[in-house]
Each structure stands twice: as C-alpha cells, then as structure tokens.
Backbone bond lengths (Angstrom), bond angles and torsions (degrees), N, CA, C in turn:
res aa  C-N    CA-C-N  psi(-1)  N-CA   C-N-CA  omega(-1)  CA-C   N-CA-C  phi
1 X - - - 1.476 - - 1.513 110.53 -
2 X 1.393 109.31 125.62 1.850 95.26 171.88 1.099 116.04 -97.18
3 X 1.341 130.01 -7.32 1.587 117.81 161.95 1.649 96.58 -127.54
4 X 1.732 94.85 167.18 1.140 103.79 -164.44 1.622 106.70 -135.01
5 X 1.565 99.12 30.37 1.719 98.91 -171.54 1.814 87.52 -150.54
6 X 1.411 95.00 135.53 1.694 91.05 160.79 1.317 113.07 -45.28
7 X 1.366 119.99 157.41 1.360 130.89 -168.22 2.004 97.37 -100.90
8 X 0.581 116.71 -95.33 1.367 132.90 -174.63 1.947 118.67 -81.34
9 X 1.398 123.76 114.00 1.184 136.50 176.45 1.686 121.46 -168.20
10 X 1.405 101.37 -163.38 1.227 111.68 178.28 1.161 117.60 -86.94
11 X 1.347 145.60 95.73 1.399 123.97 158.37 1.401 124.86 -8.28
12 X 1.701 101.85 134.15 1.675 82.88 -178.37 1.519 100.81 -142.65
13 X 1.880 112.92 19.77 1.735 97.67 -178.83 1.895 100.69 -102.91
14 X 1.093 85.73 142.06 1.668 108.80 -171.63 1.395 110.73 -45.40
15 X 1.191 123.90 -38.78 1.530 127.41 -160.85 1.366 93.96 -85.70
16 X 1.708 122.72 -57.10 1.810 100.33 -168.70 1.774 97.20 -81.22
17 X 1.267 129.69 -16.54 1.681 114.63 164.61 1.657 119.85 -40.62
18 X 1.624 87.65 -38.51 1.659 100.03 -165.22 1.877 122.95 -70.44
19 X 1.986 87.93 -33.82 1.213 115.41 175.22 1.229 116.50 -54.40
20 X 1.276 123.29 -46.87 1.699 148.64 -172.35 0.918 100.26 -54.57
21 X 1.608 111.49 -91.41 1.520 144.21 166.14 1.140 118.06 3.45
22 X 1.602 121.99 -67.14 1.038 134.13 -170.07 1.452 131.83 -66.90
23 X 1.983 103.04 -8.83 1.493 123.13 -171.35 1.547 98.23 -133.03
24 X 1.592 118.17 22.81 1.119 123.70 161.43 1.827 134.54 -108.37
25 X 0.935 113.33 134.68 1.794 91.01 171.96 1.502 91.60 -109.15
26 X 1.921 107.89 -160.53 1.035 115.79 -127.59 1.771 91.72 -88.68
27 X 0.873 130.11 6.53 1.394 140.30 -152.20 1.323 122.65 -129.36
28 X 1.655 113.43 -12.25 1.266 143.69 158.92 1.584 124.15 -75.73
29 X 1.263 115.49 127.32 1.299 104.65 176.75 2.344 82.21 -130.12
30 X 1.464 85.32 172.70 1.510 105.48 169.76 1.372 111.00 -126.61
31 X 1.309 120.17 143.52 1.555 137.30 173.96 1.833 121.71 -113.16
32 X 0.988 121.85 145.47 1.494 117.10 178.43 1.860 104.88 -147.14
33 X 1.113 106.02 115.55 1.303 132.29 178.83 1.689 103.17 -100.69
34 X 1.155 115.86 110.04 1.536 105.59 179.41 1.430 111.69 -145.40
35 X 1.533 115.16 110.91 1.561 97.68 162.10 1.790 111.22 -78.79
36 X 1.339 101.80 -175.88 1.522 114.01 -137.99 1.995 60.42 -135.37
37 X 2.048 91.16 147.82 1.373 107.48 -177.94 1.928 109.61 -110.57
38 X 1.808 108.83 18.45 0.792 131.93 -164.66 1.523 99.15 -119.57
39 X 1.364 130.91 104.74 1.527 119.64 -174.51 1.962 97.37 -81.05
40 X 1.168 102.86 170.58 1.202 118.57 170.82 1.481 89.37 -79.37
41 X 1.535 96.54 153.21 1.713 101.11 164.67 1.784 109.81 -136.92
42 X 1.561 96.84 119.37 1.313 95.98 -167.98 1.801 122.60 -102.41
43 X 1.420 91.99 8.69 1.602 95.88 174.06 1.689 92.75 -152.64
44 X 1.829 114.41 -177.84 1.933 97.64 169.88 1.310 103.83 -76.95
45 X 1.185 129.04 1.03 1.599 132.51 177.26 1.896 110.94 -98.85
46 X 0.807 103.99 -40.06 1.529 111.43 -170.11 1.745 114.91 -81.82
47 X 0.871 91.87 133.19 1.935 100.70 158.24 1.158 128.09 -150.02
48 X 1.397 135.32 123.61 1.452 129.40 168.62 0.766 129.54 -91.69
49 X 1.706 125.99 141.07 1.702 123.71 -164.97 1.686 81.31 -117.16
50 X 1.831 77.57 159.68 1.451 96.53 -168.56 2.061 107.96 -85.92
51 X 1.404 96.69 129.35 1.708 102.96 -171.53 1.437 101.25 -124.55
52 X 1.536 114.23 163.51 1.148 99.80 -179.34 1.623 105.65 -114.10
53 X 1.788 100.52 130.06 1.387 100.76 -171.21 1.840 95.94 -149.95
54 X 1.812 107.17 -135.92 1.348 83.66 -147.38 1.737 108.45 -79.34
55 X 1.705 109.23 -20.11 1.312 94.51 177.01 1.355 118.60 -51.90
56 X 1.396 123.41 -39.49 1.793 127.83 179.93 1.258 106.10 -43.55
57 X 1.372 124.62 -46.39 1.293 125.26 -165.81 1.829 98.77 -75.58
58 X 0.946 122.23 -72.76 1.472 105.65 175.56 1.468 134.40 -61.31
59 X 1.249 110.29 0.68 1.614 128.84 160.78 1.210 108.74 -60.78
60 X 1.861 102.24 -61.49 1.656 101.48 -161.90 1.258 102.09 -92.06
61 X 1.416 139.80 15.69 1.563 134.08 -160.55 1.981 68.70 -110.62
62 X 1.600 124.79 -51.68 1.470 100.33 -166.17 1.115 104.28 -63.77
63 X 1.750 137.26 -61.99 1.609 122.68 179.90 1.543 122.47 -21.45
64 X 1.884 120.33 -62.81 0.990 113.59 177.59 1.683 134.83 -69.99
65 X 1.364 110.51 19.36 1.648 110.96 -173.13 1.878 77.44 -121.61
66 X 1.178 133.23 -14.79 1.262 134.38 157.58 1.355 115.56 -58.86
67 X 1.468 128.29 -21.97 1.176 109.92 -155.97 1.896 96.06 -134.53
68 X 1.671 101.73 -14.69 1.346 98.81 141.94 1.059 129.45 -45.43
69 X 1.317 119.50 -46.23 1.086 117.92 -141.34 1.982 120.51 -81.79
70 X 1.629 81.50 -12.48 1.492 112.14 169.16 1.124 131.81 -100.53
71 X 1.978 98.89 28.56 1.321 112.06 172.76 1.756 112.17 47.40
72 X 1.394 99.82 55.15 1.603 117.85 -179.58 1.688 99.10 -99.70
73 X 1.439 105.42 127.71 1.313 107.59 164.97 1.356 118.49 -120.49
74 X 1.409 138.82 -19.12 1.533 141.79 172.59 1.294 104.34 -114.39
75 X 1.361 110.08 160.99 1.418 138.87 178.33 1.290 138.61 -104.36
76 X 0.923 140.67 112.06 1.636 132.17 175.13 2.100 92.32 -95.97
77 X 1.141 128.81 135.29 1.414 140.98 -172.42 1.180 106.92 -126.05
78 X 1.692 130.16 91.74 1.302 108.98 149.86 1.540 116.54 -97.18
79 X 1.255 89.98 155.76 1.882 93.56 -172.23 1.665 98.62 -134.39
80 X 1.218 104.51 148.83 2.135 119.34 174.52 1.157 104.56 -156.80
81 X 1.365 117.41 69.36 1.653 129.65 166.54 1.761 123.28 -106.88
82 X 1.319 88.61 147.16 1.622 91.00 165.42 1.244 119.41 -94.88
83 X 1.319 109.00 -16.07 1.717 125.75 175.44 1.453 118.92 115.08
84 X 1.466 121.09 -129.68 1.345 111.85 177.89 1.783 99.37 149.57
85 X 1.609 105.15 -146.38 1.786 104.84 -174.98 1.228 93.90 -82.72
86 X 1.686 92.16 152.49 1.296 117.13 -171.30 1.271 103.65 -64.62
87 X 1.953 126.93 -54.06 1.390 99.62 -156.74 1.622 88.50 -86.42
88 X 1.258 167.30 13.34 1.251 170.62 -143.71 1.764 92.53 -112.08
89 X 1.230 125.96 -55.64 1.505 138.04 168.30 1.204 95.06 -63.07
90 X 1.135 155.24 -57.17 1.560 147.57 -153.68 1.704 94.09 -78.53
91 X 1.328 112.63 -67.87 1.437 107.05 169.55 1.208 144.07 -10.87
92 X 1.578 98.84 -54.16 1.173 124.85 178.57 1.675 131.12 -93.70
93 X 1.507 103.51 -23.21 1.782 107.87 148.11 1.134 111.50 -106.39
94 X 1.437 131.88 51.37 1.125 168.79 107.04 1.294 116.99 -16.63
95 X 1.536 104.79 -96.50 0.821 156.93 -163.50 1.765 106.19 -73.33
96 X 1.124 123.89 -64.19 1.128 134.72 -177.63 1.924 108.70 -66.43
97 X 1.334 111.48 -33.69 1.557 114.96 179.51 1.978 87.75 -70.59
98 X 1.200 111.00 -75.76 1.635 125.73 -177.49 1.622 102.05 -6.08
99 X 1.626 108.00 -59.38 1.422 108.42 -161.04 1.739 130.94 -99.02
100 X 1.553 90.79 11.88 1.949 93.61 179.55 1.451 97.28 -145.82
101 X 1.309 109.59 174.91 1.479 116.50 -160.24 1.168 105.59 -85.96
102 X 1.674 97.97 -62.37 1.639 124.04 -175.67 1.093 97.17 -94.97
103 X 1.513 112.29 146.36 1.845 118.51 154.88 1.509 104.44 -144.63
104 X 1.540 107.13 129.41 1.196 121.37 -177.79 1.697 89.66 -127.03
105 X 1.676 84.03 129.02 1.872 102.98 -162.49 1.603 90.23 -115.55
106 X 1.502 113.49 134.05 1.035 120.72 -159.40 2.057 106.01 -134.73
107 X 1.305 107.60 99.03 2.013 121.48 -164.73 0.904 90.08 -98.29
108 X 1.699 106.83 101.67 1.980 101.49 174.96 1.990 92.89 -87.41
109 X 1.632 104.40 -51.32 1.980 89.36 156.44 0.846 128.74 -113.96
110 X 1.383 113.28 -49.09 1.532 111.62 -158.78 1.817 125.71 -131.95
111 X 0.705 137.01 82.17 1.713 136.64 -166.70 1.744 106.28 -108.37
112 X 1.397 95.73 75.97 1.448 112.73 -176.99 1.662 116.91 -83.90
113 X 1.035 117.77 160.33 1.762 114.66 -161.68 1.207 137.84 -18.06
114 X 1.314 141.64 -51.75 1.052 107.47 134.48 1.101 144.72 -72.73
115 X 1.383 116.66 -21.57 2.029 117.16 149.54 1.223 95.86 -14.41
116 X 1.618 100.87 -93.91 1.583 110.51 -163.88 1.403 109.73 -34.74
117 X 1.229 145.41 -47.64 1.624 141.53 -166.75 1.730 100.44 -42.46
118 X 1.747 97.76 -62.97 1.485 106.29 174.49 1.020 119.62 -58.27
119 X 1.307 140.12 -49.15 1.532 128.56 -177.50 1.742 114.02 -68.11
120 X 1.224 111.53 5.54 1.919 127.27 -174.57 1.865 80.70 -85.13
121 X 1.270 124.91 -25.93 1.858 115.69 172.14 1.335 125.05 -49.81
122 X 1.428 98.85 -27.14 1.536 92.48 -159.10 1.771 111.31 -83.14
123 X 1.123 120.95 144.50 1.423 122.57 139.34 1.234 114.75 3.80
124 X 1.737 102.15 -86.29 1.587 130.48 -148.88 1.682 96.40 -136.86
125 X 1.456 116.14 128.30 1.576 108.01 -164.74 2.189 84.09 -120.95
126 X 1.090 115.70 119.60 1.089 123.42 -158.90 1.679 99.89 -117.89
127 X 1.292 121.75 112.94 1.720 133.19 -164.18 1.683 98.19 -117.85
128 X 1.500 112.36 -178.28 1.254 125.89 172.43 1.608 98.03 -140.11
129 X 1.498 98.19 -169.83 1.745 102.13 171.49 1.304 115.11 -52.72
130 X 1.461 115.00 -39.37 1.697 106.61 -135.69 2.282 73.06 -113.48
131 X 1.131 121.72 23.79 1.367 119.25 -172.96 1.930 101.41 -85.59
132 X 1.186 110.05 139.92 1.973 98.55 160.84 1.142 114.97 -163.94
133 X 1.674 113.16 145.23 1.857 110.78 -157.39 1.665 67.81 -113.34
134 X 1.336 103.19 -176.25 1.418 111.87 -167.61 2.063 93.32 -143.81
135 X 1.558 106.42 161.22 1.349 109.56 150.55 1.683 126.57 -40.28
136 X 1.212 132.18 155.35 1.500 126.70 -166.99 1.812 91.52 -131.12
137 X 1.006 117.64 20.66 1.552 111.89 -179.98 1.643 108.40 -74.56
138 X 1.091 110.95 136.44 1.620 116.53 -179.46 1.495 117.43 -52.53
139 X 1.430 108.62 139.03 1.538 119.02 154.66 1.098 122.93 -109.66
140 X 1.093 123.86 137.19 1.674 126.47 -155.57 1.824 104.42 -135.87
141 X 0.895 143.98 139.68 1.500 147.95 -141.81 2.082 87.83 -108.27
142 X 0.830 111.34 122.11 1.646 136.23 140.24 1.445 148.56 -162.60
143 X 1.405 96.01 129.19 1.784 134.87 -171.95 1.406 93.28 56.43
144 X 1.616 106.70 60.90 1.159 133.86 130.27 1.790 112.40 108.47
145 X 1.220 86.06 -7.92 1.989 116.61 -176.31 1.358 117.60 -92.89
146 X 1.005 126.95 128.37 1.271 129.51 161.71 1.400 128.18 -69.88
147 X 1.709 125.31 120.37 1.514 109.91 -166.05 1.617 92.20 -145.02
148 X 1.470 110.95 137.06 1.566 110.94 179.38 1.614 97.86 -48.14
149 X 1.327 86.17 -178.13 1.575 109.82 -171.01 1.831 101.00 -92.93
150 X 1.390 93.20 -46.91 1.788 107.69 176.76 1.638 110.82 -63.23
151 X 1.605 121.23 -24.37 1.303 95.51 160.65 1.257 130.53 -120.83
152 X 1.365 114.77 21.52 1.057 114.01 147.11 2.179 123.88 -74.26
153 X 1.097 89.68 -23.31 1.578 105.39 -169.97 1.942 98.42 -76.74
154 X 1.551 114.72 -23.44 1.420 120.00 172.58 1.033 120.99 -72.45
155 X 1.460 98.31 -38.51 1.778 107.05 -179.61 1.529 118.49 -69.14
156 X 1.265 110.17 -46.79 1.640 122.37 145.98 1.465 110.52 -2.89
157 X 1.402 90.48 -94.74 1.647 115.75 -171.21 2.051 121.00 -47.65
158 X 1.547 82.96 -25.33 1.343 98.44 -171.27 1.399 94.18 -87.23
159 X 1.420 125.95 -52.66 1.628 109.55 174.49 1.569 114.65 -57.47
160 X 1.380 109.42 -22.79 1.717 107.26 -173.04 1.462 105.93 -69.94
161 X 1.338 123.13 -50.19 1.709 134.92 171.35 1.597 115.80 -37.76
162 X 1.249 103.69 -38.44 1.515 97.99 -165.37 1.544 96.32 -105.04
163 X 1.491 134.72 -14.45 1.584 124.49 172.42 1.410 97.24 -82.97
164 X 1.766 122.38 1.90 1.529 100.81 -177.64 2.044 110.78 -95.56
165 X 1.391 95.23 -5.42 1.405 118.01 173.66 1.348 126.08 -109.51
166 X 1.474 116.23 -15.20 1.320 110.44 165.50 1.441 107.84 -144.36
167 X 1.460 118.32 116.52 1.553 121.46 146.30 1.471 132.05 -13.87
168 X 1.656 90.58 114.09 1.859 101.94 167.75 1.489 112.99 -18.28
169 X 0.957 113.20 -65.35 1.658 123.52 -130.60 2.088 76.05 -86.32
170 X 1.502 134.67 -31.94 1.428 144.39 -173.22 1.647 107.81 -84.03
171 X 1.578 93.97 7.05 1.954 83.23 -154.04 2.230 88.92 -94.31
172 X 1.398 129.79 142.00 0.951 121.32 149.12 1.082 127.17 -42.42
173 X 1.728 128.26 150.52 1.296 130.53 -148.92 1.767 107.80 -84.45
174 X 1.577 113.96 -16.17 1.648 115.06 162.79 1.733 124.24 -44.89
175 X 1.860 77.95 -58.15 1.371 86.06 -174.67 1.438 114.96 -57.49
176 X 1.229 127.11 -58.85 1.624 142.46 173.71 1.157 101.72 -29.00
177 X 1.886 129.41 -55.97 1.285 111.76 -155.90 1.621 119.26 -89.14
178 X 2.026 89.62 -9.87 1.752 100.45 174.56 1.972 109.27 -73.07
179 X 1.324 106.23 -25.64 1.533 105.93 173.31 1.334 125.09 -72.22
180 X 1.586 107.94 -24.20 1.768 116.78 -168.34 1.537 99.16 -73.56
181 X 1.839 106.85 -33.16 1.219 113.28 -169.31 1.907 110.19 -84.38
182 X 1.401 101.12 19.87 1.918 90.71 175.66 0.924 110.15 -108.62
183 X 1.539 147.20 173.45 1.341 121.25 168.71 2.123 85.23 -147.65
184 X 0.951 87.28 150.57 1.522 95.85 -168.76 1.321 109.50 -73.81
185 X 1.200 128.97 -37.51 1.197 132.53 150.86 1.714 141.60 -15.64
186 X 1.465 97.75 -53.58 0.903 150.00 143.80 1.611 112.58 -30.15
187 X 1.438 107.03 -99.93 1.383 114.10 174.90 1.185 109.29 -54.63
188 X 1.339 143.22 -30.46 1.283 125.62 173.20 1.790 117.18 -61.63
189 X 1.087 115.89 -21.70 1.840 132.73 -175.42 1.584 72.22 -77.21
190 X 1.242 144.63 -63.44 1.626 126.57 -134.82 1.502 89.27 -97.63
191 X 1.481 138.01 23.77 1.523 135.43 -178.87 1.510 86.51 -121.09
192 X 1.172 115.50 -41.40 1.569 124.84 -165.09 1.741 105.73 -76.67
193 X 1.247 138.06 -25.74 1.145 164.36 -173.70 1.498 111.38 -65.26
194 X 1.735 76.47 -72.90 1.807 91.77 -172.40 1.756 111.17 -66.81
195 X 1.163 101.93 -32.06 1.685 112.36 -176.73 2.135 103.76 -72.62
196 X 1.350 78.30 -13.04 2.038 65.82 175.22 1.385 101.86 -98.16
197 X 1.183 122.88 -39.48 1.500 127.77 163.73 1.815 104.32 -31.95
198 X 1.006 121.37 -60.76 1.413 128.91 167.35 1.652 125.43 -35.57
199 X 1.200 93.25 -77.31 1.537 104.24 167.31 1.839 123.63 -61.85
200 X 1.337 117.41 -10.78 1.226 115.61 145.19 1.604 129.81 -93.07
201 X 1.332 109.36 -26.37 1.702 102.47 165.28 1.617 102.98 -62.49
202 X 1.184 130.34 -39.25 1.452 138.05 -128.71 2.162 83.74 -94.02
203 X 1.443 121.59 -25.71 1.149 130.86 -138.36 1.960 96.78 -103.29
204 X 1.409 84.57 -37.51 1.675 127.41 170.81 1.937 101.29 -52.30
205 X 1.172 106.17 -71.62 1.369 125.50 -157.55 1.730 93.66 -71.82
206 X 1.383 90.66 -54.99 1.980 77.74 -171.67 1.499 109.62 -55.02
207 X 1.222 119.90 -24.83 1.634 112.79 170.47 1.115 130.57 -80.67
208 X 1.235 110.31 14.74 1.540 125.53 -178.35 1.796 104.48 -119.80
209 X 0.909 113.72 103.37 1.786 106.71 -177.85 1.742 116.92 -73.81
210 X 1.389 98.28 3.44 1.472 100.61 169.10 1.754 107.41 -64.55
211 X 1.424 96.80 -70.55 1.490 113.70 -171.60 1.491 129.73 -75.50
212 X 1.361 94.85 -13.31 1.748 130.65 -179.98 1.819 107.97 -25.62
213 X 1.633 118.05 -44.25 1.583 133.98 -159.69 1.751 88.20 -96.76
214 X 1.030 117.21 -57.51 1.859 123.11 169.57 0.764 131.53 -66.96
215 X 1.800 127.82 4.94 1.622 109.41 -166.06 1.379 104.59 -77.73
216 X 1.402 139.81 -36.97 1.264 113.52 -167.90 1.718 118.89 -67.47
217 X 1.443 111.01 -18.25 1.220 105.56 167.97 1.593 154.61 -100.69
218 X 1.238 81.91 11.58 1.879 134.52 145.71 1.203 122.22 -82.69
219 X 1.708 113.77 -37.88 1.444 102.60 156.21 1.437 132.53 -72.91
220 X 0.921 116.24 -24.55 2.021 140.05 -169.71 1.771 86.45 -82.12
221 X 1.364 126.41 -53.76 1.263 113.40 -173.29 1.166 122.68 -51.66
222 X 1.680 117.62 -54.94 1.192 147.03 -167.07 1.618 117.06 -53.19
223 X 1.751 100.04 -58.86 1.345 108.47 -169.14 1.250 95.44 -107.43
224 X 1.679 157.35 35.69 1.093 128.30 148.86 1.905 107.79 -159.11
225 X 1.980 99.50 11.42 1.593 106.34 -174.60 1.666 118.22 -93.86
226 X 1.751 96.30 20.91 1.219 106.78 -166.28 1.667 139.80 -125.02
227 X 1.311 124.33 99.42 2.370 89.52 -150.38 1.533 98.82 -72.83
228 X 1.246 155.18 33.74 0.998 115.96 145.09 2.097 93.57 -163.91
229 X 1.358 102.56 160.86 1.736 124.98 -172.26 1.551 113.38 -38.22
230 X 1.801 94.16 -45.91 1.225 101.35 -172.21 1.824 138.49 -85.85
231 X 1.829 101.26 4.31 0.870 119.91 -155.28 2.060 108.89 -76.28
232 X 1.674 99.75 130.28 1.212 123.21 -150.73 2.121 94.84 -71.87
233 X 1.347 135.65 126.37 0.992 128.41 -150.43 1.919 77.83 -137.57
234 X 1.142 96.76 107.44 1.690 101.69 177.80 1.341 113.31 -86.84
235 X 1.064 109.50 176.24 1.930 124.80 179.80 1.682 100.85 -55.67
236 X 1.315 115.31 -46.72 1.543 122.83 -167.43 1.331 98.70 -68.94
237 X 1.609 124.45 -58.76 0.785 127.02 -168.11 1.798 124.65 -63.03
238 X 1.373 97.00 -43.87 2.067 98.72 157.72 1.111 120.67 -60.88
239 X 1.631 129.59 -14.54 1.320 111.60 167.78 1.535 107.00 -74.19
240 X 0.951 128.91 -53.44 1.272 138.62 164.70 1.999 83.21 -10.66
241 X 0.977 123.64 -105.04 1.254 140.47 171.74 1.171 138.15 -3.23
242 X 1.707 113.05 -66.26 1.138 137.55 178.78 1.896 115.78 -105.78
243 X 1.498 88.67 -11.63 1.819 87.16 175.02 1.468 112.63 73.06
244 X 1.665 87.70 -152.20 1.890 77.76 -170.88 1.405 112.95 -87.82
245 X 1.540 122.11 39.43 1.319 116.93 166.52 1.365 107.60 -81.08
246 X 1.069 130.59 -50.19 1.770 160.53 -179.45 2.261 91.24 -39.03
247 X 1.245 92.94 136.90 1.722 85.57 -178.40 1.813 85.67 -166.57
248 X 1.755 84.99 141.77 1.518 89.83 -163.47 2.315 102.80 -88.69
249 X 1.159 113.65 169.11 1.408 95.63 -166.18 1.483 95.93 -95.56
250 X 1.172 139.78 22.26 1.313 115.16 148.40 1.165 107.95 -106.75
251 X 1.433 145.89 31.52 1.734 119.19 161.48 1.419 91.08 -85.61
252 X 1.383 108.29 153.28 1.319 135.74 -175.01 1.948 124.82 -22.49
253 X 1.369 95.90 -69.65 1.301 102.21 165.97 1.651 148.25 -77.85
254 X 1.529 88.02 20.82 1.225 120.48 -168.47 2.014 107.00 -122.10
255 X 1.416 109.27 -35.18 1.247 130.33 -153.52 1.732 110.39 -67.51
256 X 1.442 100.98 -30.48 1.781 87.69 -167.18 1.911 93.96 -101.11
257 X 1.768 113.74 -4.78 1.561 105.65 177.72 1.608 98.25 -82.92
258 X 1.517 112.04 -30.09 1.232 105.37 -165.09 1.663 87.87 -71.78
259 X 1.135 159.67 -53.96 1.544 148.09 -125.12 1.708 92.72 -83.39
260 X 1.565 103.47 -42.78 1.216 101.44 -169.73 1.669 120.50 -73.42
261 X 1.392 110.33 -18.42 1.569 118.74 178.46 1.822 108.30 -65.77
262 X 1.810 95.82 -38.97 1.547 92.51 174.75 1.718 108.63 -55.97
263 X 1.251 109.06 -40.17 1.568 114.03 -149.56 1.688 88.72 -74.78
264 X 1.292 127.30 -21.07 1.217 116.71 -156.65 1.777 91.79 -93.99
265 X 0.913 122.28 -45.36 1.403 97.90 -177.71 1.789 122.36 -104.61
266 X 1.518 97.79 2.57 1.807 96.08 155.51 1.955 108.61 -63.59
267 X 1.354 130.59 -4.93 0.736 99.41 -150.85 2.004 91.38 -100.53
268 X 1.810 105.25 -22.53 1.268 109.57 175.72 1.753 102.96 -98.97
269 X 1.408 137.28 62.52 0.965 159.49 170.69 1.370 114.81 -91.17
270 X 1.394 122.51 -58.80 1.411 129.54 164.33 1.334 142.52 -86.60
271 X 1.544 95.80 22.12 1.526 112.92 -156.21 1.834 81.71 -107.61
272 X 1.658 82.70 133.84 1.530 95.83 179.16 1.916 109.60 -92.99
273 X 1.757 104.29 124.59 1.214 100.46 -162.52 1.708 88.79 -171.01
274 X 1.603 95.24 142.49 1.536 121.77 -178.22 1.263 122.54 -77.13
275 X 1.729 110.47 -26.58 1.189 124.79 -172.68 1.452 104.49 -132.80
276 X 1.654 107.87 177.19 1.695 114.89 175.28 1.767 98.00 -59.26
277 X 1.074 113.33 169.50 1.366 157.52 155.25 1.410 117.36 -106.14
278 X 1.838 100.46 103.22 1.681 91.33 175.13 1.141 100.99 -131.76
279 X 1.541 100.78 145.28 1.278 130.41 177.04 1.586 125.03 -118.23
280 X 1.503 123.53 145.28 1.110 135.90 158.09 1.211 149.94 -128.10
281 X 1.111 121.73 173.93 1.796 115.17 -167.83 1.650 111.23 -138.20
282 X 0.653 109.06 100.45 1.777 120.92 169.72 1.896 102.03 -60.75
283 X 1.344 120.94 140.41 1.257 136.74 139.73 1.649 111.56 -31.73
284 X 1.856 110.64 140.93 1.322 118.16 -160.43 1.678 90.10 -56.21
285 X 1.808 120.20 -39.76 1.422 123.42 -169.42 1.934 109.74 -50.94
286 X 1.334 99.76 -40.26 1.542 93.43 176.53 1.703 127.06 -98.05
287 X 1.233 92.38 12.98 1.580 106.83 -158.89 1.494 126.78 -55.34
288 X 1.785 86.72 -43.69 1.376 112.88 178.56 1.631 120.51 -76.17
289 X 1.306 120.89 -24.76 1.520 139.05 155.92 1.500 108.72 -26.05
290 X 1.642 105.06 -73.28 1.368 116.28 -173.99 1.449 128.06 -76.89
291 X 1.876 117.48 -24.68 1.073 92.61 179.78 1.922 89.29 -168.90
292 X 1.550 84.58 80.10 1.620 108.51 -168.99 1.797 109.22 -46.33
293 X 0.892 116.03 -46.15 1.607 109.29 167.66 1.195 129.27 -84.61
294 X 1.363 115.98 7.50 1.667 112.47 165.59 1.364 94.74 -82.71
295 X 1.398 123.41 -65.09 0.766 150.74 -130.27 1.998 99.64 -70.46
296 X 1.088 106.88 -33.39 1.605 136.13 167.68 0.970 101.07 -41.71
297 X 1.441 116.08 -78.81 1.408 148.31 141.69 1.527 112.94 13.78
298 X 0.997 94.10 -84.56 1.628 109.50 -173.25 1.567 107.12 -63.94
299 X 1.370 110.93 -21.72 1.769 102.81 -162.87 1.992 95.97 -75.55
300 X 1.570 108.57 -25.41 1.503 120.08 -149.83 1.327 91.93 -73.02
C-alpha cells in the first residue's frame, strides 16, 4: 500500500472543526491541502513523497464540487506542499480560484513551487515566522538530475558570452566539451517551459483581483528574481512582493485561523502517504450533514 490514510474527505476531529467554525459564517467553507513529511514507502528501498499531480487534481476537484454543493462561496486555504507538475499545480489553482469569490490562503510552513502557484489564489496569503513560498521557476529532469530551468538557461548564455569572444578552435577543452554537450533543441524545451510557467502564474493572478495591477511583476520576481529553486521567501520578504495583501498570522484577525491552520496540518504531518491529504470543513449550518458525530462533538 503506498498510502495509508484516506486521501480526500471531511474533517472530522472536533477541536480543529471547532477552530474553523467558529471564524466562519454560513458561506464559508475551509480547505487543507497537505503533503505529509512522511513518504510512503513502497519497497525497503523505495519511498514516495507526496507531489502534486493527477490524483491531487481529482482529489481536490471532488472536495470542491463537495463544497459547492453547499452553496459555498469563500474560502479559508490551508496549504503544506512541496509542489509537484507544473500544469497539475496550475490545474489545481485553477480550479480552486474558478470556484469561490474570496480566498484567504493560509502557510502555516511551507507552500513551495507549485504550493506557491496555488497559494498566488488567494485574496490575502497570510504566513508566520517559520512560513515560506519559494521561486516557481521550472525544474526539468537531466541525466537523471533535476536542474531549474533558470540555470540551465545561465549556463547557456554563459557558454554563448565567452564563444562570442573566443574562437572554437582557442576555446579550452572544458569549455568545448560543455558546448558539444548542448543541443539547441534542447534549450529551446527549457525557454519553452519556463515561458509556460509564466503564462500560468500570469493566468492565475489575473483571476485574482488582488494581484490583477502586479502580476507581471510578481511574475518576473517569482520565476527568474531568484539563483536558485529552493530559495526560502519569508512573510517579510512577500510583502516586499505581494504588498499589503501578505498579513502576518499573529495580527489579530488573522490569529486564532492562523493557530488553527498549524493545528490542522501538524496533525497529518506523520501520516505516511504518496500524495496530498485533503481536507475540509463545512459551515457549523452544514456541519452536521457530513459528519454527524464530530460535529456533536464539537457543539459539547
């Protein structure tokens, strides 16, 4: 088995129901997208970490026709991703911008590249200290490695600079054998790549009327203001970015969703699993529909 937890449902423990609940009205629902820091392990050699691909997309496409269906129009978003395929992330804050009015996106840690694509949905993207969105520039797999798209596209440029100043036949034998090994072809897939990466953040943002006047310069930051994939993009630092959409989770009206976003996904943290874990929360009005004894629960 590679996971060991239903994938997709209702939340059903009383305390983070209660947490939600209590900072919701009737028109609010909450979402939780979470990878798990526990890979599945599918052989004594094997493990899978959780990415976001096509099960996510039909995970969270069933949650949200769930929460249609309860005449849901705003969002509460927590997200704990490392990311995954590009259009699989686009898909999927897609999808989630498409179907609610408001979205308040809520990084108790981590919403890494494609994370970050999805959390670019919200309204208001609400972090803490230990919170970080990351660059969204592509990684693309070669001879067997994973290498952004942006540095491979440097190295490019950097062999192009120096064959424009020194002759083949003058060039040391490094350089020569790093050029034999490019093929233009090639680099054109990693120009072609990064530019769709673009046109889906860019596609993202115009549907968001927060970022709607900034997206291209949120896009330029994102996918090319950065030297490397992994680079840690703090609360301080996205305002820088995102302006006064960006809000840290302890000012006040932010403080008891933010406590509860931690609580909601410390709790699928150790849960061994291949894919996200999604969860949801119905309004106290629909609460009891989905999961009549939590919900009991929570009223006591």
């Amino acid at each position: 088995m590679a996971n060991k937890v239903k994938l997709v449902e209702a939340e059903s423990d009383p305390k983070i129901m209660k947490a939600f609940q209590n900072e919701m009205d009737e028109k609010t629902a909450a979402l939780a997208i979470i990878a798990s820091y526990q890979p599945a392990k599918v052989s004594p050699t094997k493990a899978l970490w959780a990415e976001i691909g096509l099960t996510e997309e039909l995970n969270v496409e069933e949650a949200i026709d769930k929460l249609k269906e309860k005449d849901i129009q705003n969002l509460i978003l927590c997200i704990n991703s490392f990311g995954g395929g590009v259009s699989s992330s686009f898909k999927v804050a897609y999808a989630i911008r498409k179907n609610f009015d408001k979205i308040t996106v809520f990084v108790p840690h981590i919403a890494a590249s494609g994370g970050t694509l999805i959390a670019l949905t919200g309204n208001e993207i609400v972090m803490g200290d230990m919170s970080s969105l990351t660059p969204i520039d592509v990684q693309m797999e070669r001879g067997g490695k994973m290498y952004s798209v942006n540095a491979m596209i440097r190295s490019f440029a950097a062999l192009n600079d120096f064959f424009e100043k020194v002759a083949e036949e003058d060039a040391p034998y490094p350089w020569k054998a790093m050029a034999d090994k490019l093929d233009p072809v090639e680099f054109q897939e990693w120009i072609d790549t990064s530019t769709l990466m673009e046109l889906y953040a860019k596609r993202i943002l115009e549907m968001n009327g927060s970022f709607k006047e900034n997206a291209d310069l949120i896009i330029s930051r994102l996918t090319t203001g950065y030297p490397v994939h992994s680079y840690t993009i703090t609360v301080e630092e996205a305002k820088e970015i995102f302006g006064k959409y960006i809000h840290h989770m302890k000012e006040d009206r932010y403080k008891n969703l933010g406590e509860a976003s931690k609580l909601w996904i410390k709790k699928y943290l150790d849960v061994e699993s291949s894919n996200h874990i999604i969860r949801f929360i119905l309004p106290k009005e629909h609460g009891m529909m989905e999961n009549e004894e939590a919900y009991n629960q929570c009223r006591d």
